[in-house]
N, C-alpha and C positions, 0 to 999 in steps of 0.2 A: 504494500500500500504506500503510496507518494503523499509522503505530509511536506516533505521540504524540496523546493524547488532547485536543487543542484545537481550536477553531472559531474562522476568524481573517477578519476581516472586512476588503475594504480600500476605502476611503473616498476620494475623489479624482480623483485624477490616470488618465489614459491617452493615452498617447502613441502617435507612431511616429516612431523615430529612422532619420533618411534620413542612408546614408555616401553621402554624396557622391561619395568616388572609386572607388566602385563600383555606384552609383547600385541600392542595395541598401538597402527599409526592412525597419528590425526593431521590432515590437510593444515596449510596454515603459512607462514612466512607472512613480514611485516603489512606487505603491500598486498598481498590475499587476503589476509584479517581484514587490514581497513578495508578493502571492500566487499566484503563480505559483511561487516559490523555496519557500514553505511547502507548497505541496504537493507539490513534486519531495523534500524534505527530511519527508515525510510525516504533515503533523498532520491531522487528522481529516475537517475540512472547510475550503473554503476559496472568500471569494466576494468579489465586485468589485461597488459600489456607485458611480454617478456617470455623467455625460452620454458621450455619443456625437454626434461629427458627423453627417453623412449620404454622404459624398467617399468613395474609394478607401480610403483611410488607417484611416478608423473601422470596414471592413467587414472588410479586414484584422486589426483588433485582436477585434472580436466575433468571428472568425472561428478566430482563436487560444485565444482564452481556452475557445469552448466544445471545440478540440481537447485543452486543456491541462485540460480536467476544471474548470473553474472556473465556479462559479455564478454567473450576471446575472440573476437574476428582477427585483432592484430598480433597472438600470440602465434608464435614456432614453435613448431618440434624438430628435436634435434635427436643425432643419434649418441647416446650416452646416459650417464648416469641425472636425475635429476636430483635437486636440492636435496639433502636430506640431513637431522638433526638427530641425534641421542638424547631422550632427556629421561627425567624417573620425578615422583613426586615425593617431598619431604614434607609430614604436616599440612598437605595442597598446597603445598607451595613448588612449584618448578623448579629442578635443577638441573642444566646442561651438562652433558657428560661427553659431549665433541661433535664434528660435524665434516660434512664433503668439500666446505666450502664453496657450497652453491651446485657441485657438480659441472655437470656442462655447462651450466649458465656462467660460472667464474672462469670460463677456459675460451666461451664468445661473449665476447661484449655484444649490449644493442647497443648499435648504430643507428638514430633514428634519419630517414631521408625525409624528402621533401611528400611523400608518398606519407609516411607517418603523419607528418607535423599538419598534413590536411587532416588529418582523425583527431589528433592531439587538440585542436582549435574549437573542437565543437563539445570541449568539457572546458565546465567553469574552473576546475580545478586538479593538476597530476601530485600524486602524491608515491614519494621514491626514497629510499634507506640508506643507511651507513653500508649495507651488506647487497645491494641490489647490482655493482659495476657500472651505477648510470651515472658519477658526480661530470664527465664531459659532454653531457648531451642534457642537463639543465639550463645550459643557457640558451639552450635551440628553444626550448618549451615556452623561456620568458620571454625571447625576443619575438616568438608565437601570439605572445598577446594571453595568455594563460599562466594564471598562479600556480607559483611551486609549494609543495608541502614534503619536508624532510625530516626524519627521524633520526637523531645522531646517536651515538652510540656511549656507552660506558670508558669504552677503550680510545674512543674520539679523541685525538691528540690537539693541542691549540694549534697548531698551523695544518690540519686535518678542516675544523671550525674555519680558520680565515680565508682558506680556499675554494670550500663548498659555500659556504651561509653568504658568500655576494652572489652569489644566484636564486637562492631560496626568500621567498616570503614571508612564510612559518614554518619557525624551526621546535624542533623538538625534541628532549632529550629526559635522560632521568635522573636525579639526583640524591644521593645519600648524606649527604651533608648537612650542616647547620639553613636554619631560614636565610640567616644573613648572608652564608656563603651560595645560598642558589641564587639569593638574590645579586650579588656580584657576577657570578655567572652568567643569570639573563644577559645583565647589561651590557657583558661583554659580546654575546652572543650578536644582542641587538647592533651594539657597537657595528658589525660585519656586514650590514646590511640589511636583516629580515625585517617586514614590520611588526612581527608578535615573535618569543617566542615564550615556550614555556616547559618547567621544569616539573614533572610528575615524582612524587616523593612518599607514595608505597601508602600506608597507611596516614602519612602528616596531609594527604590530599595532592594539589597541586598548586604552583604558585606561574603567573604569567605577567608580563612586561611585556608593554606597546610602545616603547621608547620614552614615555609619560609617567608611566600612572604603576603600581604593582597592583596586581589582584588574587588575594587567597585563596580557593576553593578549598573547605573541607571533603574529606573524603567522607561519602555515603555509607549507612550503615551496611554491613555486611548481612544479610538473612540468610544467606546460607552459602558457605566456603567447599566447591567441590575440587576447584584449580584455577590455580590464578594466572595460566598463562594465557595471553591476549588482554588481561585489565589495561594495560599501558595502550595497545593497539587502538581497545573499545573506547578508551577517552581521547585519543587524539580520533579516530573516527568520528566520533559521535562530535565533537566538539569542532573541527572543520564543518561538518555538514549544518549545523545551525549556526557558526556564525557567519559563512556565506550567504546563507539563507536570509539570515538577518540582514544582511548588510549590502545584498539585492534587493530590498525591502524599504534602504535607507532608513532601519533605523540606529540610532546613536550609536556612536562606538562603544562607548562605556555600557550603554544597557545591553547590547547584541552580546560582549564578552560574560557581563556576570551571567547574564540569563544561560546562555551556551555552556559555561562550565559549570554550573550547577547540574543541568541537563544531564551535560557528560559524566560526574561524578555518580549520577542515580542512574546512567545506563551502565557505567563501568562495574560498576557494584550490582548488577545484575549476570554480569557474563561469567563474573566469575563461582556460576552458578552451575556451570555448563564443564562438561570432560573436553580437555584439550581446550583449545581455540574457541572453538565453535559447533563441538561435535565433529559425526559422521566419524568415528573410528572405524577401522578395519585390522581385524585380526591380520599378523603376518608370522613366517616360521623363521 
């Protein structure tokens, strides 16, 4: 169902996260999740850009995506192995235990052409990761006329941040730190370019800088903890999709942001209601 008016592209990554101790994979990768969680969270349209193995794992996630209503007309399949992650849960809480490094997708970059960037123009919004191989073909997106949305990583290095975030709009990241140290972070972050970014902080909520103003979000109550992997994914989803929505809308920037991260803290705190990502496990041997 279409409650928000956005077209949201995701650029990257796809995975399949194997639990080990139930020898159970779930579909997923940053840029799958958010579109996947944007369309559960219902913006307009919602579609997945980027390679495919040819294995079990990659027929799995194509197999998902067109259940979960998500567009691939511009994804590939390639011959090789597809994304794939180890993880196991401690207390629902995720823990990685190693990965492919993307598989085939980290051995061919997308290159996007002129043929792409015609597809790429008819979403309000592409959104791409620390772990996707797309940081040279962000600036093709912006000079497209289309906002970027990036997700930086833990292991994110400062001259990693000063060379991505002058391409990106909304950046995104997570942080363990003190209040006052994320907040020094945004601002650096801001500092590089983006107009918002914001720092996701587990339980403390999340905290967000639009070059102006900082804004809080408490984190939503938890009713029931089955796995928390995708919460980080489900609030930058859910929170891109209503604050462009809002701000297609024209209204305030100040009200578009509280309103949007509240939203997002009460869908984030929902998903992690759910096994894996988003569901759709599949036994494997």
């Amino acid at each position: 169902m279409c409650k928000y008016d956005v077209k949201i592209l995701g650029f990257g990554d796809n995975v399949v996260d194997k639990y080990e101790h139930i020898k159970t994979m779930y579909p997923g990768g940053n840029c799958v999740n958010v579109d996947v969680y944007a369309k559960m969270f219902g913006a307009k349209r919602s579609a997945y850009m980027g390679y495919f193995g040819n294995d079990q794992e990659a027929e799995h996630v194509i197999h998902t995506l067109a259940e979960t209503g998500i567009e691939t007309v511009k994804c590939q399949q390639l011959e090789g192995e597809n994304g794939c992650a180890r993880a196991t849960l401690v207390d629902g809480d995720r823990v990685f235990l190693g990965s492919n490094e993307g598989g085939i997708r980290g051995e061919v970059p997308f290159v996007l052409d002129r043929f792409d960037l015609e597809y790429v123009r008819q979403f309000d919004l592409v959104h791409s990761g620390n772990y996707c191989f797309t940081e040279k073909e962000l600036h093709k997106i912006r000079e497209a006329g289309v906002l970027v949305s990036f997700d930086f990583s833990d292991d994110s290095t400062e001259e990693y941040y000063e060379s991505v975030a002058k391409d990106v709009d909304f950046a995104f990241c997570s942080f363990d730190g003190s209040e006052e140290e994320a907040r020094a972070h945004l601002e650096k972050i801001v500092s590089y370019g983006p107009k918002l970014a914001l720092a996701s902080r587990g339980a403390e909520g999340c905290i967000l800088y639009d070059g102006t103003e900082f804004y809080v979000q408490k984190a939503a109550p938890l009713e029931k903890v089955v796995d928390t992997m995708g919460a980080g994914d489900s609030l930058i989803s859910s929170f891109l999709v209503g604050y462009v929505d809002r701000t297609k809308k024209g209204v305030d920037q100040s009200q578009a942001i509280r309103e949007s991260l509240a939203e997002a803290a009460a869908f984030a705190a929902k998903i992690c209601g759910i096994e894996g990502a988003f569901g759709y496990g599949k036994i494997y041997e």
